[in-house]
C-alpha positions in Angstrom: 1.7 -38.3 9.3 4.9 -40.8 8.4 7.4 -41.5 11.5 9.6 -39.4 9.2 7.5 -36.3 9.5 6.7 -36.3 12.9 8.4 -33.4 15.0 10.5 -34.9 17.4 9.7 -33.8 21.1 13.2 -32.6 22.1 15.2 -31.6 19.0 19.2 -30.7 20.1 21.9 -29.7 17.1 25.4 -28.6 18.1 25.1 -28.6 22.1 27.7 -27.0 23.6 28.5 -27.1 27.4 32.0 -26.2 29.6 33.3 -25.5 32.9 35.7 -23.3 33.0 38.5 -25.0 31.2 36.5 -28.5 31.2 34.2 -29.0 28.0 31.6 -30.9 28.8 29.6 -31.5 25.8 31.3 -30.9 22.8 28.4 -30.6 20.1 25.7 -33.2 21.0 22.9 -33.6 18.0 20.2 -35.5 19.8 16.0 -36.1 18.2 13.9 -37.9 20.8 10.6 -39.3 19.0 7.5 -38.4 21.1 6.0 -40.6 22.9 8.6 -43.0 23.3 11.6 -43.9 25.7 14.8 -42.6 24.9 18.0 -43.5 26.9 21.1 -41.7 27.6 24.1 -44.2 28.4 28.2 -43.1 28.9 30.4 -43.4 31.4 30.5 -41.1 34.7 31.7 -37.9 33.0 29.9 -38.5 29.8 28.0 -35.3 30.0 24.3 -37.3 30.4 23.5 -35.1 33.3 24.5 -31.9 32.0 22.5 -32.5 28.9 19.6 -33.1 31.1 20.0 -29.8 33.4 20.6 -27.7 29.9 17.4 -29.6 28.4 15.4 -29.0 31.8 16.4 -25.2 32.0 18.5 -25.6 35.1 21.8 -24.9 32.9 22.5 -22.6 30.4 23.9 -24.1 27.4 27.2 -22.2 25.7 26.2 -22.8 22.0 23.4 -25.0 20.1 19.8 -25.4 19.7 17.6 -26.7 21.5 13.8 -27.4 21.3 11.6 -28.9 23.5 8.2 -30.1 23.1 8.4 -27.3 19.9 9.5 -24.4 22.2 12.5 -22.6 21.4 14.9 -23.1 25.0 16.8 -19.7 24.7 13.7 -17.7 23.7 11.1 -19.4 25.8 12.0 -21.1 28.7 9.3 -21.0 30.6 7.2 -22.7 27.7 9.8 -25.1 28.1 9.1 -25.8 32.0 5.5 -26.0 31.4 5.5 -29.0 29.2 8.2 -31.3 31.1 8.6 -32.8 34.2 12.1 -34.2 36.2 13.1 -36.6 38.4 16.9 -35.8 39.4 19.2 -38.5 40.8 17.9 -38.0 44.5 14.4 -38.0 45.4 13.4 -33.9 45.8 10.8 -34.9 48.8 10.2 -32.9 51.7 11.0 -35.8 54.7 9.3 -34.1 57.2 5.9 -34.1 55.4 3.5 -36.8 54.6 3.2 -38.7 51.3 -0.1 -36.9 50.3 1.1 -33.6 51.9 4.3 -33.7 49.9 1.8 -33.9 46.6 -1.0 -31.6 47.6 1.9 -28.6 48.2 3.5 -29.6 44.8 0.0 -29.3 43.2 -0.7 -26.0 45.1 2.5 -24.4 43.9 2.0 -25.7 40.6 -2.0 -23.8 41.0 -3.9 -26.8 39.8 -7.6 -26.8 40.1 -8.1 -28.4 43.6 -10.7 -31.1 42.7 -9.0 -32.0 39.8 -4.9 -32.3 42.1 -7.6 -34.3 44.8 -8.5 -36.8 41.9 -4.8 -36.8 40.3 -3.2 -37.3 43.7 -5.6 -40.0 44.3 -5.1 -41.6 41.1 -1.2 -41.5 41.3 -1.3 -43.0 45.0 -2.9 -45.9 43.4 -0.9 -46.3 40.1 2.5 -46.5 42.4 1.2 -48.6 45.2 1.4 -45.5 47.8 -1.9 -45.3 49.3 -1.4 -46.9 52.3 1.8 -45.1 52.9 0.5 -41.7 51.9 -0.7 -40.7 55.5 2.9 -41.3 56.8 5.7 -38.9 57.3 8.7 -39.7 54.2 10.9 -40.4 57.0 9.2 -44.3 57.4 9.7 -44.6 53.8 12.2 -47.0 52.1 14.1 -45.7 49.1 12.1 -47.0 46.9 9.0 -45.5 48.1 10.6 -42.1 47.8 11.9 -43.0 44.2 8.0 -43.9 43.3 7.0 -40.6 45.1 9.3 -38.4 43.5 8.0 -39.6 40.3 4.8 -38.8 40.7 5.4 -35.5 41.7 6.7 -35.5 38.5 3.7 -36.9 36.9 1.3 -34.7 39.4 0.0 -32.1 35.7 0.8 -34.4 33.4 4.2 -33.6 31.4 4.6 -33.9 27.8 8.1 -34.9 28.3 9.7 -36.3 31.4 13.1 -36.0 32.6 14.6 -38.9 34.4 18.2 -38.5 35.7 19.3 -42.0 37.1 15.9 -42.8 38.7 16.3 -46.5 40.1 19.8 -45.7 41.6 20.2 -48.1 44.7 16.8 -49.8 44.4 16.1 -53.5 44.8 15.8 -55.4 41.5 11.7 -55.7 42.7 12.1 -51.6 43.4 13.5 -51.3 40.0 11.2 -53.1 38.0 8.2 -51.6 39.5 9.7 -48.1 38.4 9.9 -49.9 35.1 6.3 -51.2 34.9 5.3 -47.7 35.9 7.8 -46.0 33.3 6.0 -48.5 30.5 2.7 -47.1 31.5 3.3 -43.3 31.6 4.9 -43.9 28.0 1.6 -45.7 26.8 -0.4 -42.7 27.9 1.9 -40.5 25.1 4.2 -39.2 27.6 7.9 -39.0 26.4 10.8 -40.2 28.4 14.2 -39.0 28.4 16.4 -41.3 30.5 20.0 -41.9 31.7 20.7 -44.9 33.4 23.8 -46.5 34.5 21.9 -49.7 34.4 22.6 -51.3 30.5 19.3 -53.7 31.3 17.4 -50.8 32.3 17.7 -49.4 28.7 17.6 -52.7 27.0 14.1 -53.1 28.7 12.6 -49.9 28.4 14.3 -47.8 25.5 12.9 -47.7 21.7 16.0 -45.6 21.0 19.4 -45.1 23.1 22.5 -42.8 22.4 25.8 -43.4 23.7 27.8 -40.4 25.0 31.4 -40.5 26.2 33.5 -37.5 26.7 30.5 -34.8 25.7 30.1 -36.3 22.3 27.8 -38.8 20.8 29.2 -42.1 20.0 26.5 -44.1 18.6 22.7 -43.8 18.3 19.7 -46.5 17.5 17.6 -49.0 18.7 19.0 -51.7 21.3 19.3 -54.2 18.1 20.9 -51.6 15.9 23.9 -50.8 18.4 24.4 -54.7 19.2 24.9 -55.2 15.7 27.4 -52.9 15.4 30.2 -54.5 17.3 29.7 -57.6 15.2 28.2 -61.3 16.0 28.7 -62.9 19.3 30.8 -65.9 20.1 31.1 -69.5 21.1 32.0 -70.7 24.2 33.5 -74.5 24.6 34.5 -75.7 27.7 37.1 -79.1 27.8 37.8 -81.2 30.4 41.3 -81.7 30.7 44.4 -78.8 29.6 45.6 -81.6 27.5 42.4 -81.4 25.3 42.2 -77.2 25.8 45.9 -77.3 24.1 44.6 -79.3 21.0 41.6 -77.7 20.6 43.4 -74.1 20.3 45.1 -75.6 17.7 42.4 -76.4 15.8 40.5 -73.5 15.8 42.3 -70.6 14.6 41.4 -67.0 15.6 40.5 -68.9 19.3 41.5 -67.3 22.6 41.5 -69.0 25.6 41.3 -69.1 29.7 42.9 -71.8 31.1 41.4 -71.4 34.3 38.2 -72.3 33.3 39.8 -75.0 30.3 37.2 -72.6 28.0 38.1 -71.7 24.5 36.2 -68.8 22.8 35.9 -68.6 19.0 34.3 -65.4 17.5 31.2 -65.7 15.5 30.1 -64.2 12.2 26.6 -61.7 12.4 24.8 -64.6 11.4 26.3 -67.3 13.7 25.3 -70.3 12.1 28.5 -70.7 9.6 31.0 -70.2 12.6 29.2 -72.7 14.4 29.4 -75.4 11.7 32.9 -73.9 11.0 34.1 -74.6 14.3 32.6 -78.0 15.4 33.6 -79.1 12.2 37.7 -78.4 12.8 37.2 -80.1 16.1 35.3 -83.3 14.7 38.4 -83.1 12.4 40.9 -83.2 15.0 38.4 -86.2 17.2 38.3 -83.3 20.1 34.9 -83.4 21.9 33.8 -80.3 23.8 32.4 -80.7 27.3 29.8 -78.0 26.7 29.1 -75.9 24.0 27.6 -72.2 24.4 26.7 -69.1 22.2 27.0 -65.7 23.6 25.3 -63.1 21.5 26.3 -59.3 21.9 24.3 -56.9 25.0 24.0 -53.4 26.0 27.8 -54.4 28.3 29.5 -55.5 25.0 28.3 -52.1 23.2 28.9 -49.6 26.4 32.6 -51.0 26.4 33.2 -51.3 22.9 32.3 -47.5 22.1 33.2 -45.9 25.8 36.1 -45.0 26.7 36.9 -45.4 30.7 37.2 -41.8 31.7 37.9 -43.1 35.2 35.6 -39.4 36.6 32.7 -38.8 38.1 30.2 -36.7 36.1 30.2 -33.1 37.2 26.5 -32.5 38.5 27.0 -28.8 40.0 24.2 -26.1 38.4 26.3 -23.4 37.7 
């Protein structure tokens, strides 16, 4: 089958969510490809946790469809919970237990075959660097250990889909990127990843395809590339050694703006860069003004988030009503 005729793993149309007088999502249209990484990005208040208790069964949509993994979510829910897994924002680990004990009762209430959860747990200890913390109470772990064991609870009878709300919240970058490394593998075993993230690297790095929600609707949606490209090319930097030389330079290139404090002048660029380049060392070689440095800045994941968010200035509501 063509990517086009693929069914999509979690299929939304016209999701509707509010809180009392507060709408929350305000008819979301969302198609997550299987087998792939899709992230969630908006502001605190965007609605990306609210779509993610709806999706995961733990909230009751007001209006909209919803399929997941090919299972209606109003007429089978329990379908639903069979084929996904979640990770919430804080690790759900019992503290007093071990690391092993913590999986063998998940696998026990989840009534897996108890050679097959000995073998899992085993194999999962391994895969996130647990093993020789897994005879310890949760209580010595750090919170990345916790993140990393929370996860593979998750992963403990293999989920179609996987749910992850904010997972590498207040890791370490080395924390972080090993829940990265560990996402990329699930995904190349043909598990599908939802994911929010308040980290813009985090979905650069991992996502094939991100949306952008701000006040519950959906603001833009594509690859990293495709979003980047919408606000435009990026833009050079020049930096000048005396005020005296910043002055004459902002003269001679129109359209410039600049920060005095840091004697820098910034010129936009066109989406294919090399013309405004050319352009603009060619009006300052016309007006004998030689730049200190010269640098391009092309367009991230920062430059998209605040070019298509608006700053809400709240904190996502997160309460399962």
């Amino acid at each position: 089958m063509t990517e086009a005729t693929v069914a999509p793993a979690v299929r939304v149309r016209g999701l509707h969510k509010s809180y009392g007088s507060k709408q929350v999502l305000a008819g979301v249209d969302l198609d997550v490809p299987p087998g792939t990484v899709f992230a969630l990005l908006g502001p605190n208040g965007a609605g990306k946790t609210t779509t993610v208790h709806v999706l995961s069964t733990l909230v009751q949509a007001d209006g909209g469809e919803v399929q997941v993994a090919g299972h209606d979510l109003r007429k089978d829910p329990d379908a639903v919970r069979s084929a996904i897994g979640l990770t919430g924002q804080f690790a759900a680990v019992d503290k007093v237990l071990t690391g092993a004990e913590n999986m063998r009762l998940i696998a026990r209430l989840r009534h897996l075959d108890r050679a097959a959860a000995r073998r899992r747990i085993a194999d999962l200890l391994e895969l996130f660097e647990l093993g020789e913390a897994a005879d310890k109470p949760l209580h010595t772990y750090s919170g990345g250990m916790r993140r990393k064991l929370d996860l593979a609870l998750t992963l403990l009878d293999r989920p179609q889909i996987i749910f992850l709300d904010e997972p590498t919240t207040g890791l370490d970058p080395r924390s972080r990127q090993a829940m990265w490394d560990i996402v990329r593998d699930v995904v190349a075993q043909g598990t599908t990843v939802l994911l929010t993230t308040q980290y813009l690297e985090e979905a650069d790095q991992l996502a094939d395809r991100i949306a952008v929600l701000d006040g519950g609707r959906l603001v833009a949606d594509g690859t990293s590339e495709q979003l980047k490209a919408r606000i435009g090319g990026g833009r050079i930097e020049l930096r000048f050694d005396t005020a005296a030389t910043l002055d004459a330079a902002a003269l001679a290139v129109p359209g410039s703006t600049r920060e005095d404090e840091t004697l820098t002048l910034t010129a936009p660029m066109d989406a294919l860069g090399t013309r405004s380049i050319r352009t603009v060392l060619g009006q300052l070689d016309r007006a004998r003004i030689e730049p200190l440095s010269l640098g391009v800045q092309t367009p991230n994941l920062d430059d998209v988030f605040l070019a298509l968010t608006g700053a809400t200035g709240k904190k996502e509501e997160s309460v399962t009503r």
